[in-house]
DOLUMNU-207108 format. One record per residue (C-alpha): x, y, z. Coordinates in steps of 0.2 Angstrom, whole numbers, padded with zeros to 4 digits, always signed. Layout:
<pts>
XYZ/...
</pts>
This chain:
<pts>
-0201-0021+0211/-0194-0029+0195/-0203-0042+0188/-0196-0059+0193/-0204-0075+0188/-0207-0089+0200/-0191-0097+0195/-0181-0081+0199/-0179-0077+0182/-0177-0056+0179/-0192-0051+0164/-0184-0038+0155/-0188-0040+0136/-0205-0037+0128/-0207-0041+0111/-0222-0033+0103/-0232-0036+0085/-0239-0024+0078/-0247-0033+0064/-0253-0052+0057/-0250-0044+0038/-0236-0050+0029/-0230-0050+0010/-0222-0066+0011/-0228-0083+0015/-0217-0094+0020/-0222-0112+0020/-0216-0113+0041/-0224-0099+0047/-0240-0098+0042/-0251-0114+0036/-0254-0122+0019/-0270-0109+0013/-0265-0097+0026/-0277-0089+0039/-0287-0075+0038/-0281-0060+0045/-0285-0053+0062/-0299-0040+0061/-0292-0021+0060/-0304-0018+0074/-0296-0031+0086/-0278-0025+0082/-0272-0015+0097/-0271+0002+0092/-0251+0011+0096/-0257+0022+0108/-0263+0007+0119/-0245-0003+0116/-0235+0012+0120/-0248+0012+0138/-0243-0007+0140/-0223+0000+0136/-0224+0013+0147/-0231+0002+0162/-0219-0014+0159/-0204+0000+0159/-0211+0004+0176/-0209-0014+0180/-0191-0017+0173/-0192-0021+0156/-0178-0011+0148/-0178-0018+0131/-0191-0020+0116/-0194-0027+0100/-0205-0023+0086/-0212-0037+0074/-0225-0046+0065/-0232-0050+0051/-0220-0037+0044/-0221-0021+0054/-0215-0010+0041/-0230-0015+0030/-0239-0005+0044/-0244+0013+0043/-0237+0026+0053/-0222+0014+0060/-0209+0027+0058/-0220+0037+0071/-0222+0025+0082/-0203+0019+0083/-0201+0039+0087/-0212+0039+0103/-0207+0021+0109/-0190+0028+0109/-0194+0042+0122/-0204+0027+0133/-0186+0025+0143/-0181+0009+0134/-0163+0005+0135/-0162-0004+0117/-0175-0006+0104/-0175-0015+0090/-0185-0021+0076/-0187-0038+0066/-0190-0035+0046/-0190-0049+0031/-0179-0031+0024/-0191-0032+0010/-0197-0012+0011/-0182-0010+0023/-0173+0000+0009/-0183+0016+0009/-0186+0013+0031/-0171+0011+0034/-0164+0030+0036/-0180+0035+0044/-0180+0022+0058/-0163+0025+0062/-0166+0044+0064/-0183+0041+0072/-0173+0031+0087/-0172+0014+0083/-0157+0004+0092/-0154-0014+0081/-0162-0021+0065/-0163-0038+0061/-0168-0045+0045/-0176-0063+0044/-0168-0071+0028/-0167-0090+0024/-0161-0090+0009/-0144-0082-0003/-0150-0092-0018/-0166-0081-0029/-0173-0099-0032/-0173-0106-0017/-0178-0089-0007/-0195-0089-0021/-0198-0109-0014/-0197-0104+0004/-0205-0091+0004/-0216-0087-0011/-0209-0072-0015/-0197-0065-0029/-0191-0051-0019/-0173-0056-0016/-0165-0042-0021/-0175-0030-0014/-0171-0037+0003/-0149-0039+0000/-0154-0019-0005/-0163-0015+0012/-0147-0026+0022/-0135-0013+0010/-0148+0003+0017/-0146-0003+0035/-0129-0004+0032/-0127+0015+0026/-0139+0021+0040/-0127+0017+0052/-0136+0004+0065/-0125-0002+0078/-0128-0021+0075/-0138-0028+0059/-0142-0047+0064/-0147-0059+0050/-0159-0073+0055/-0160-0089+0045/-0172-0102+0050/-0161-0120+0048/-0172-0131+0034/-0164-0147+0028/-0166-0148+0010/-0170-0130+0008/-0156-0122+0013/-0142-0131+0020/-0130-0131+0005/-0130-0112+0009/-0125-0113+0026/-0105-0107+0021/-0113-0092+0011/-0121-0085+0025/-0105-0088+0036/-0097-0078+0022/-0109-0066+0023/-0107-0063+0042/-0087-0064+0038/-0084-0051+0026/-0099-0040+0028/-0096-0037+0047/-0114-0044+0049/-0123-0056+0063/-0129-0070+0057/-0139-0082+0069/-0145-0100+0064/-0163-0102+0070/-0168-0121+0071/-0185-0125+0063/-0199-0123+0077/-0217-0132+0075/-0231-0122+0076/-0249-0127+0073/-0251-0139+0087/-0236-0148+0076/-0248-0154+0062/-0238-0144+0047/-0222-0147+0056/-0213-0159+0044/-0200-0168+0055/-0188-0172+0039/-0182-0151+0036/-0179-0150+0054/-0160-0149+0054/-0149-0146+0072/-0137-0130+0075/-0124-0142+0080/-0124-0149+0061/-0120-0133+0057/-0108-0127+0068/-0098-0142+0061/-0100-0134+0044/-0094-0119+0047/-0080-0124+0056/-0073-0135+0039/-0067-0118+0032/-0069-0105+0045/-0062-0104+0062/-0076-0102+0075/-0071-0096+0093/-0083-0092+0108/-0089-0074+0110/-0082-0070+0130/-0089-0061+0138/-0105-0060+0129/-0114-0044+0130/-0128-0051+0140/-0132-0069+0143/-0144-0071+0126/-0154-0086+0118/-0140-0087+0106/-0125-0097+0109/-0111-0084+0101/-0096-0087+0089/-0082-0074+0082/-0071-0080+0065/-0055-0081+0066/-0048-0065+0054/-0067-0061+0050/-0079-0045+0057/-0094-0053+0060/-0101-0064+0071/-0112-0082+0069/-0126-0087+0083/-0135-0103+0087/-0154-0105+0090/-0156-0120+0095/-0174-0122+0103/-0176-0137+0100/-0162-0148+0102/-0156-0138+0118/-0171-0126+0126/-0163-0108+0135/-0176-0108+0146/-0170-0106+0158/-0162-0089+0154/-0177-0084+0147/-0180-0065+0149/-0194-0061+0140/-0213-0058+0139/-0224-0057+0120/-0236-0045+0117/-0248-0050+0103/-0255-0039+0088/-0272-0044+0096/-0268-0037+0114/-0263-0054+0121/-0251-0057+0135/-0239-0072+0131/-0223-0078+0143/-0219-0093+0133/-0217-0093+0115/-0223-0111+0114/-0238-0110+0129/-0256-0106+0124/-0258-0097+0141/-0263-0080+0135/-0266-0065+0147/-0280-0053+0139/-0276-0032+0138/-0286-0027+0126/-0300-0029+0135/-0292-0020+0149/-0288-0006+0140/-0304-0002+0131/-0312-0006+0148/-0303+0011+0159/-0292-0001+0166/-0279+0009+0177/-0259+0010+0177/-0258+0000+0192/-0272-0014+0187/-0262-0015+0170/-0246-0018+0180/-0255-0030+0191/-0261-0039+0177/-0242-0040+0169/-0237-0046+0186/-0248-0063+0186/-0243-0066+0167/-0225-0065+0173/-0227-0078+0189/-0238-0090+0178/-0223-0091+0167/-0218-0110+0163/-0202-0115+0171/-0196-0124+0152/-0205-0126+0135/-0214-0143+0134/-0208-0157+0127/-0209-0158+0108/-0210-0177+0108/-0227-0177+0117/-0236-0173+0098/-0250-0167+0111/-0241-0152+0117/-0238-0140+0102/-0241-0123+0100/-0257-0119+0091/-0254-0100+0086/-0243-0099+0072/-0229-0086+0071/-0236-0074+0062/-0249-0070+0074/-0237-0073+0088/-0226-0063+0083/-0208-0066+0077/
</pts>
């Protein structure tokens, strides 16, 4: 039986981290000081992630993602993509801030990996060192040019909307997506951290963007869309690329939601912004079975919120942040 939710929605997507690490440290993704990182110990080995693959396939789920932290900052990734290739995934794909993407580019491609997408919020050197603390700019427009060359079907750019940060590059990025034959998606700014570090003022809505963008270029609706995503799907007028909008916040997908979280720590999530967290580690390192596994993926999957809470409720946050979620 496929896994279907209490709400009859179909669970087909797991995105797994494979990591906390990261080499950047942007100021909305992980807290002013930072955390500690997770202990390697507790960091769920790849052997026991492709097991929880291999059973969710069982169940339905035909694609995957692999993120972070920043996976490629983890050893033996290239090896892993192989064998989570032959796991009888349809598409698999991998999020990167493209920093070492340059010399993994190649390799992933050749090792099985579908789709890349490169988290990037900003065009501008100054304002990319602000956001994220990092000078490493062109190393990531190198690893976009590598991706390019190593022949993925579909690179995706994700830019997380910041009011004051970023929005007087909105038309380069559409540019971007324009003449580079690129997807670039417009991610609204999420809070995290039970909202406490979520500053209220950068948050800026797709729909201000959308208007943007349409000032120079002309945006029409992507029909039919491949499959009914979370992104809300534009094509340019005279242009190869595409633009997408996020838009968690000022209007939730939930509804189409399609997919389940798999923590770097062996947690079980079906809502990105619930703390109800389902527990494999424990299984796994305990001889739990195939079938006990798939059971347990079963009652994450019916526990699944109908919608995402309501972010005006300053109760109601979520208190992991996206770094050890996983983006």
């Amino acid at each position: 039986m496929p896994l279907i939710d209490s709400y009859q929605r179909r669970i087909d997507y797991l995105r797994i981290s494979i990591t906390d690490r990261c080499n950047l440290n942007c100021f909305y993704c992980r807290p002013l000081g930072g955390l500690p990182f997770i202990p390697h110990e507790m960091i769920l080995r790849y052997e026991e992630i492709l097991r929880v693959v291999k059973v969710a396939v069982e169940l339905g789920v035909r694609k995957a993602r692999v993120t972070g932290g920043e996976p490629l900052m983890r050893r033996g990734v290239v090896d892993f993509i192989s064998r989570l290739s032959c796991a009888g995934l349809e598409d698999l794909g991998l999020t990167t801030n493209g920093i070492l993407l340059k010399d993994f580019a190649r390799p992933l491609r050749e090792a099985g990996l579908s789709r890349v997408n490169i988290s990037l919020d900003s065009l501008d050197p100054r304002n990319y060192q602000r956001i994220t603390g990092s000078d490493r700019l062109k190393e990531v427009l190198a690893g976009i040019e590598s991706a390019e060359e190593a022949g993925f079907n579909k690179i995706k750019i994700n830019t997380v909307l910041l009011r004051e940060n970023n929005e007087t590059e909105i038309l380069n990025f559409a540019e971007l997506a324009f003449s580079r034959g690129l997807e670039v998606r417009f991610i609204e700014y999420m809070p995290y951290l039970n909202g406490k570090e979520w500053q209220k003022d950068l948050f800026l809505k797709a729909e201000e963007v959308k208007k943007v963008i349409n000032s120079r270029f002309s945006l029409g609706p992507v029909e039919p869309q491949e499959k009914p995503g979370v992104a809300e799907m534009y094509r340019m007028k005279g242009g190869r690329g595409t633009i997408g909008f996020i838009s968690s916040i000022s209007r939730h997908f939930c509804g189409r939601c399609n997919r389940i979280r798999l923590t770097s720590d062996g947690k079980l999530r079906n809502c990105l912004y619930s703390d109800e967290e389902i527990d494999l580690r424990g299984p796994l390192r305990g001889g739990v079975s195939d079938p006990e596994l798939a059971e347990i993926i079963r009652r994450s999957v019916q526990t699944k919120p109908e919608r995402r809470p309501n972010f005006s409720d300053s109760s109601r946050k979520c208190t992991r942040t996206m770094d050890l979620i996983g983006g």
